[in-house]
N, C-alpha and C positions, 0 to 999 in steps of 0.2 A: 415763119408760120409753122404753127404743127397741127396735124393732121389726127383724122379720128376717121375709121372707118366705119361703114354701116351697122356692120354686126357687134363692133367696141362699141359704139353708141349705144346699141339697145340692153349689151350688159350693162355698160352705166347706169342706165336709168331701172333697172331694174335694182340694180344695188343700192343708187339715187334713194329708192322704196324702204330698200330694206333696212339703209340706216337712217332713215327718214333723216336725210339732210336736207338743210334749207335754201331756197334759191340762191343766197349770199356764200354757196359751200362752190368749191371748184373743184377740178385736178389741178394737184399741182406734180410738175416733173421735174426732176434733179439728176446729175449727174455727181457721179463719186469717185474719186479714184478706189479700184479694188477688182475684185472676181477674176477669170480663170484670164482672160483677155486685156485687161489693165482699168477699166471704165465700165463702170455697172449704173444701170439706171435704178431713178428710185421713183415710185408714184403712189400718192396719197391726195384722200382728201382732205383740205384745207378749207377756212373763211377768212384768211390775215392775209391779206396782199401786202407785201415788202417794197421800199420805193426803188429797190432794184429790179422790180420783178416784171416781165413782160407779160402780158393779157392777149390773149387770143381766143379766137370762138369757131368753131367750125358741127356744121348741123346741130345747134343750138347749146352745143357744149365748152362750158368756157375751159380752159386749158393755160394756168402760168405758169411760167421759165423763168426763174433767176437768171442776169445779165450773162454770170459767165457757164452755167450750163447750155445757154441759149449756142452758143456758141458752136456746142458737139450735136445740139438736136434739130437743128435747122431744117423744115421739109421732112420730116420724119412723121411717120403716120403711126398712130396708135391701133393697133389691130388686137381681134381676139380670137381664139381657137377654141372649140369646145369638142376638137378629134378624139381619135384614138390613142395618137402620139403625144396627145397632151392638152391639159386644158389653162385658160389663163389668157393672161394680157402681155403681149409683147411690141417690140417695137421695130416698124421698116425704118431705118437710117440710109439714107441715100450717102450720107456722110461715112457710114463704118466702112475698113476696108477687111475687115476682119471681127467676125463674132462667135461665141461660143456655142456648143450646142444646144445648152438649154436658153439661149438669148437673153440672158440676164446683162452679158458683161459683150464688151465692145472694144475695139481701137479704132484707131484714123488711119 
């Protein structure tokens, strides 16, 4: 399962607006090997669901993982920041044992 918290939801849907996507659009999340940590995540929106691809929903946002990124993102919550220190969408990995500062990039 992957996770979306309060405040990433309502930037979703705000962005949801701005590119006026259609109910048929999702996030999709990818992992990659790269960045300063070895595995960098990637997140876009998408409307092609792959027949590898796992579907989940949480507070009304759907959210697919390809089989083997699903692997590194398991229980991971999608959060967003709009601080001082930075603004943007990152990700809690209950999985990473090690991440970079600007939390783009990750290991196990």
């Amino acid at each position: 399962m992957i996770f979306i918290s309060d405040k990433a939801k309502v930037r979703v849907d705000e962005m949801w607006a701005i590119e006026n996507l259609s109910p048929k659009h999702f996030i999709r999340v990818s992992v990659t090997s790269g960045g300063c940590s070895g595995l960098s995540y990637n997140m876009t929106f998408d409307n092609d669901v792959k027949k590898d691809d796992e579907l989940f929903e949480d507070k009304g946002v759907k959210i697919v993982v390809d089989a083997r990124s699903l692997l590194y993102v398991i229980g991971t919550t999608l959060e967003f920041s709009d601080g001082l220190n930075g603004k943007g969408f990152y990700f809690e990995n209950p999985n990473a044992s090690r991440t970079c500062s600007c939390g783009d990039s990750f290991c196990l």
